[in-house]
C-alpha distance (Angstrom), angle and dihedral (degrees) to the residues before:
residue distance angle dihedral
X1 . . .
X2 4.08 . .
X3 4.15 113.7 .
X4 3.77 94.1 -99.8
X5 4.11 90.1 52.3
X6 3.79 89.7 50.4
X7 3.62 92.0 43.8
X8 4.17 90.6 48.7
X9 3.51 104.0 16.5
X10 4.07 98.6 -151.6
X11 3.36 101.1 -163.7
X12 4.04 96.4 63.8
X13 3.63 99.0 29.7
X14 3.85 89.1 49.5
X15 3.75 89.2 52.1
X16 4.02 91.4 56.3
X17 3.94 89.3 51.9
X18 3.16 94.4 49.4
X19 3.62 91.0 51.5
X20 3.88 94.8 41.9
X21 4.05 95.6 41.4
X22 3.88 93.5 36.4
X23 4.21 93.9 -131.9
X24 4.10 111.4 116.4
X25 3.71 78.5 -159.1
X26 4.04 87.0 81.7
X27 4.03 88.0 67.2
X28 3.96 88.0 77.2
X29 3.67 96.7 65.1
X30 4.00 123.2 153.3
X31 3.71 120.1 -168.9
X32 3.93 131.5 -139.3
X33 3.38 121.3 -172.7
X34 4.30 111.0 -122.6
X35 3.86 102.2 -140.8
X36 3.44 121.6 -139.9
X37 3.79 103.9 62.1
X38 3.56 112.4 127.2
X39 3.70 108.2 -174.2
X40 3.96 111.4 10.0
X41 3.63 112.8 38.3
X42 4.09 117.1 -126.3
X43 3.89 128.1 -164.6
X44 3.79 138.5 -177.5
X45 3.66 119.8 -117.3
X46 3.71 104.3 -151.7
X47 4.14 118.4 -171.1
X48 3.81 147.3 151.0
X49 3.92 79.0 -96.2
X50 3.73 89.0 55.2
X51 3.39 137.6 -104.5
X52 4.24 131.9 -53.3
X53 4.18 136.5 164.9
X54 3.48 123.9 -105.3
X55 4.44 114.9 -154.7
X56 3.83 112.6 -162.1
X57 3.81 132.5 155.2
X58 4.07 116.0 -104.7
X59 3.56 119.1 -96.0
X60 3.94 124.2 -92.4
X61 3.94 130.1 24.6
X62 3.66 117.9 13.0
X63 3.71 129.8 -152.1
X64 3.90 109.5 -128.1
X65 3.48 111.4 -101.8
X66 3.92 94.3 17.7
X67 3.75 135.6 126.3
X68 4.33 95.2 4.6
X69 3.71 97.3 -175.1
X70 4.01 86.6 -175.9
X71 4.30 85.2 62.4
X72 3.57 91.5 47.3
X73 4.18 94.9 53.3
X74 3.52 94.4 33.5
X75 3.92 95.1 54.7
X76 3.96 94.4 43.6
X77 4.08 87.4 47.1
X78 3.64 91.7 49.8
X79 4.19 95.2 49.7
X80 3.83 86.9 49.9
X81 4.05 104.2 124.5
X82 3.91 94.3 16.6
X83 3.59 113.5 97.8
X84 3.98 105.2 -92.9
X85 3.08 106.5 95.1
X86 4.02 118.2 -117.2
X87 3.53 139.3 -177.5
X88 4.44 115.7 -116.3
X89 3.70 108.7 -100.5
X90 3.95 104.3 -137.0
X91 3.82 103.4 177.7
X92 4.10 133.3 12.7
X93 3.61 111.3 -170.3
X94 4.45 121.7 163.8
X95 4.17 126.0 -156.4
X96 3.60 91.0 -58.4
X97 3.58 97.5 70.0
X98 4.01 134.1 79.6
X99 4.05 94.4 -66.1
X100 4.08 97.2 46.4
X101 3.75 86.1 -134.0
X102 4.43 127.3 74.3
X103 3.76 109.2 -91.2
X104 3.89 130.9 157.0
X105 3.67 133.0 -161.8
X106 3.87 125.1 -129.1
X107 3.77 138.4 -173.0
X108 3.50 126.6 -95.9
X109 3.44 112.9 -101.6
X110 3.87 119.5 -158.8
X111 3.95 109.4 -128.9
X112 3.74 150.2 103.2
X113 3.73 115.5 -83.3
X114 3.75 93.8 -154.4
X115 3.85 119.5 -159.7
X116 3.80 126.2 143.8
X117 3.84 97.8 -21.5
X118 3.82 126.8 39.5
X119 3.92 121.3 -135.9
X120 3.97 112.3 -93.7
X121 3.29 114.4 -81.5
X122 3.84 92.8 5.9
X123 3.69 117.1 123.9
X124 4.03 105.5 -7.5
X125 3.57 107.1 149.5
X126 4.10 125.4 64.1
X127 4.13 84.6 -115.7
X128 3.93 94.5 65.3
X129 3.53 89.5 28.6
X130 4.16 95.2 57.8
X131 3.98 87.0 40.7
X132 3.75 94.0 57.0
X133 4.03 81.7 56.1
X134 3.72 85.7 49.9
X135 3.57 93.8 46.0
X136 3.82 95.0 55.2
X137 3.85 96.2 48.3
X138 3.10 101.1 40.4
X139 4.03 88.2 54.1
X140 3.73 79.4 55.3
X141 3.91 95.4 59.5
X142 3.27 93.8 48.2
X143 3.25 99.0 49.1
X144 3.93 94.4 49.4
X145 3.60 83.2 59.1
X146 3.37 104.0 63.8
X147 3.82 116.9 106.6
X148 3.56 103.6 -118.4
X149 4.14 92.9 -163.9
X150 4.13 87.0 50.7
X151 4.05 91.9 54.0
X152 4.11 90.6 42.3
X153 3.78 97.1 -106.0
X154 4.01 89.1 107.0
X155 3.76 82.1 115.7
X156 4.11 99.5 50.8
X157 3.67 100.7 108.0
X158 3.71 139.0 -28.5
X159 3.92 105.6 -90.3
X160 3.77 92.9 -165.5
X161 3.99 114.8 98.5
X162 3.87 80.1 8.4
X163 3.88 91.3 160.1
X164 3.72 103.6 33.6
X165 4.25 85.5 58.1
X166 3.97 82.7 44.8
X167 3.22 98.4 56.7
X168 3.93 93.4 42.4
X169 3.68 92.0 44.3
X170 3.92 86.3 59.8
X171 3.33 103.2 50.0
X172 3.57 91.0 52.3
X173 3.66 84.1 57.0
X174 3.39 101.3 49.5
X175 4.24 86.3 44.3
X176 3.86 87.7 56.6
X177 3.76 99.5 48.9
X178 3.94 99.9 29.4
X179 3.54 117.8 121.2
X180 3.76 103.4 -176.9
X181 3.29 137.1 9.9
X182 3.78 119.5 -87.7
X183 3.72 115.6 -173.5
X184 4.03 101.1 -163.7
X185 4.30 86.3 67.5
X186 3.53 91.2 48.1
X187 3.57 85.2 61.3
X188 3.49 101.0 43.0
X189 3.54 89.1 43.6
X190 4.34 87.7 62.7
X191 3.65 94.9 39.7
X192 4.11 90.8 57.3
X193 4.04 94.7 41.8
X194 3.59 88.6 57.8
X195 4.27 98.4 42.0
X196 3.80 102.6 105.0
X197 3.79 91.6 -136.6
X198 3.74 104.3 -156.9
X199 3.90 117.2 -120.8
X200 3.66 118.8 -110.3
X201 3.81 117.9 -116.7
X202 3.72 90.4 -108.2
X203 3.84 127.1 -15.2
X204 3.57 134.2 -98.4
X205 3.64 151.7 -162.6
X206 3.86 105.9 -84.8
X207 3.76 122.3 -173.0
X208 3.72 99.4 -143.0
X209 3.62 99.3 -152.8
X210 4.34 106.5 40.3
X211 3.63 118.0 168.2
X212 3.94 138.9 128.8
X213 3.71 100.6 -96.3
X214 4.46 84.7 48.8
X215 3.70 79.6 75.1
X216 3.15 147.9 56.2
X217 3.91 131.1 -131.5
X218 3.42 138.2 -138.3
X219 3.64 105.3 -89.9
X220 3.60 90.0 -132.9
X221 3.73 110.8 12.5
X222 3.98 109.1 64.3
X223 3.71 89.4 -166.1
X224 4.39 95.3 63.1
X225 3.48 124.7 64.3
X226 3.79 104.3 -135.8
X227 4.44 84.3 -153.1
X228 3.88 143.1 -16.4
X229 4.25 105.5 -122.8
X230 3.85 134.9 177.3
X231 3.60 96.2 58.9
X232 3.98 96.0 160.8
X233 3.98 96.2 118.9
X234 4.03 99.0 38.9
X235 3.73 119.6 134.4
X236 3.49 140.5 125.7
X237 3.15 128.8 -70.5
X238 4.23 141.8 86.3
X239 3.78 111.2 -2.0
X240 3.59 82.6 -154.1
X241 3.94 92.8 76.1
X242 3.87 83.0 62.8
X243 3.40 96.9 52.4
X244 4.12 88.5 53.2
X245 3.86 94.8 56.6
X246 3.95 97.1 48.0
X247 3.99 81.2 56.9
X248 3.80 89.8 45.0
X249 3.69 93.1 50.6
X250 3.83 94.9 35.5
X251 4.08 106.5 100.5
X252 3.84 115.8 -156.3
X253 3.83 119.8 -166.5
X254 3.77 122.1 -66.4
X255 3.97 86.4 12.6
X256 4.06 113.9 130.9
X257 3.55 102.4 -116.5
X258 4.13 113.7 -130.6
X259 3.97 108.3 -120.2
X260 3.73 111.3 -101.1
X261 3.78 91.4 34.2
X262 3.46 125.0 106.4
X263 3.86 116.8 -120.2
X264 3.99 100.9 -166.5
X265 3.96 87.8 117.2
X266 3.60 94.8 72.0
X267 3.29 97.8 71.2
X268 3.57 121.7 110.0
X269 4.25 116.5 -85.8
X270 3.85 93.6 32.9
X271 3.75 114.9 106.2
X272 3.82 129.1 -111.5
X273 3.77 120.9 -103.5
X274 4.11 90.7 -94.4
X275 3.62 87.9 68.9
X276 3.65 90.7 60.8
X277 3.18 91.5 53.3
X278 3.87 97.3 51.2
X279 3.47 90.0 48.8
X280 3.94 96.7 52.4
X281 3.59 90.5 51.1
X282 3.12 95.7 49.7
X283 3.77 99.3 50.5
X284 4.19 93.4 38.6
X285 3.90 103.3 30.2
X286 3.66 84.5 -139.7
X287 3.76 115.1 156.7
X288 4.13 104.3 -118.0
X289 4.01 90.6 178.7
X290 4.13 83.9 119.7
X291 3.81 95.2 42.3
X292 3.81 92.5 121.6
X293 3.48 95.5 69.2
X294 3.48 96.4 47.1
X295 4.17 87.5 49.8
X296 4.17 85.3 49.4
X297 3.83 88.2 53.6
X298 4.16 90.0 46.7
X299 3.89 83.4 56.3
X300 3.96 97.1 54.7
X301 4.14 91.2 38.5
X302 3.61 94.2 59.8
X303 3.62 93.0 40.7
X304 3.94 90.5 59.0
X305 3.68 77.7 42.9
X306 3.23 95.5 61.2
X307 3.52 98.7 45.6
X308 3.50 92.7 53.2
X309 3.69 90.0 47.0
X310 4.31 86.7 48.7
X311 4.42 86.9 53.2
X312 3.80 92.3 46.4
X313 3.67 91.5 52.6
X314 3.52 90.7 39.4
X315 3.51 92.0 59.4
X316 3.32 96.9 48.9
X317 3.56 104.4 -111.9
X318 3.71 113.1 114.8
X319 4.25 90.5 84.8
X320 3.66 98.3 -99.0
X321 3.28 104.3 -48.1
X322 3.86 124.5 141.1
X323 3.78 121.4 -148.8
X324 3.96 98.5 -174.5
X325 3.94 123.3 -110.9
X326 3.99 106.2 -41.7
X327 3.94 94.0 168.5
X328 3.92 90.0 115.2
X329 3.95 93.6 26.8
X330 4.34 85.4 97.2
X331 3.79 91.5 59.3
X332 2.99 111.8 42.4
X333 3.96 88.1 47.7
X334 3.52 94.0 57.7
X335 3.75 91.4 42.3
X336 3.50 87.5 59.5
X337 3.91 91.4 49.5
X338 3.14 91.9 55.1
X339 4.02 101.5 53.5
X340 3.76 94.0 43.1
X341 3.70 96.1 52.8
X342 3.85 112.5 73.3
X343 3.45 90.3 172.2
């Protein structure tokens, strides 16, 4: 049995579609790895039935409270029919089933996932370039207005202290997958426990992880996302947070890009991260007066992200796939958070 097969196992999981979709033609299924995921691995199914994405956790250790494939189906199936766009969950199955670990199976959504080149002949003028931008914050908006008690995820997470847990729940990240000391997140580590984040005037369904190549676009239309993916860290909680990692991620030109992050933005014709932030505010009313904290807590996230990301590849279980040399990634992250916010 190759890596991918032992990682997938066909034969079983092909059986279950078969029996959920009601087409034997799902018991032929070959798997290909989709590159690019940096925490939860993802796979296409392809068959004579057609073709579908399977969502499980990497193989070995697990940090608690990590890669919950049950979250990430039950969040997508709940924002079916609102307007942020989702992909179909087909199958939900937890430890007990053919993999011994939670995985879920999706549609196939038809779209660009966009990362440090675009497709040919895809976005080359500054018009379909600014309404991609559009595209993906708007999506946002929306999305952060969606009552979370009327589409049954009222019980999702407690949205009260939402940033005070964040910011602990990080640091015990970055604790558990450190490998050295590195003095510039201790710091920003004590300057975000004692921000008094402001609580939101009623919670809502944050992503956790919102960035252009987390979606996919319209194969066509630069200005529609074709579906919203990557849903492993959503909750509720402070929109706001969400907001602060689309800056994070979102490279402007002559900006270093972090490693793992896409750095398509920085191209001419798309717009700078102020923009963005017009826009949102514009299309939520929220008040974004505190933003730079929330972009200073994006910075030391992703670099316990990264760390994590650096031990899992380390140890071999992220199927093969090589992410580049992220021992100084954490660093110069936090470095970074700590010049931008003036806060």
């Amino acid at each position: 049995m190759g890596e991918l097969d032992g990682l997938t196992r066909p034969e079983l999981v092909g059986s279950l579609l078969a029996e959920a979709l009601g087409d034997d033609g799902w018991r032929a299924i070959e798997p290909r790895l989709i590159a690019g995921g940096k925490s939860n691995l993802t796979f296409e199914l392809v068959s004579p039935a057609g073709s579908v994405v399977l969502r499980r956790p990497p193989s070995g250790h697990i940090l608690r409270g990590a890669h919950d494939m049950g979250r990430e189906a039950r969040v997508q199936a709940a924002l079916a029919g609102t307007g942020v766009p989702v992909a179909r969950v087909l199958l939900v199955r937890d430890e007990s089933g053919p993999l011994g670990v939670p995985f879920y199976v999706m549609e196939k959504v038809a779209g660009h996932a966009i990362r440090d080149v675009l497709p040919p002949g895809y976005a080359e003028d500054g018009a379909s370039r600014a309404a991609m931008a559009h595209a993906l914050v708007d999506t946002l908006a929306t999305l952060h207005a969606v009552d979370p008690i009327a589409v049954g995820l009222g019980d999702y997470g407690r949205h009260s202290g939402f940033m005070a847990r964040q910011v602990r729940t990080w640091t015990r990240q970055w604790e558990a997958a450190r490998t050295r000391d590195v003095p510039a997140m201790d710091e920003l580590g004590r300057r975000l426990a004692e921000h008094p984040f402001t609580e939101p005037a009623r919670p809502s369904v944050v992503h956790g992880d919102y960035r252009l190549d987390n979606v996919l676009m319209h194969p066509e239309d630069p200005g529609r996302i074709g579906a919203v993916l990557d849903w492993e860290l959503s909750t509720l909680g402070d929109p706001l947070a969400d907001v602060g990692m689309l800056l994070f991620y979102w490279t402007e030109p002559g900006e270093r890009s972090p490693l793992l992050i896409p750095a398509v933005m920085a191209k001419p014709g798309f717009p700078r991260r102020a923009s963005l932030v017009e826009r949102y505010a514009s299309r939520s009313g929220a008040d974004l007066a505190d933003l730079g904290a929330y972009l200073a807590f994006a910075h030391f996230k992703f670099a316990a992200i990264a760390q994590g990301v650096a031990a899992r590849a380390a140890a071999g279980v992220m199927a093969g796939q090589d992410f580049g040399d992220l021992s100084g990634a954490p660093e110069r992250i936090a470095l970074d958070g700590l010049d931008r916010w003036k806060g």
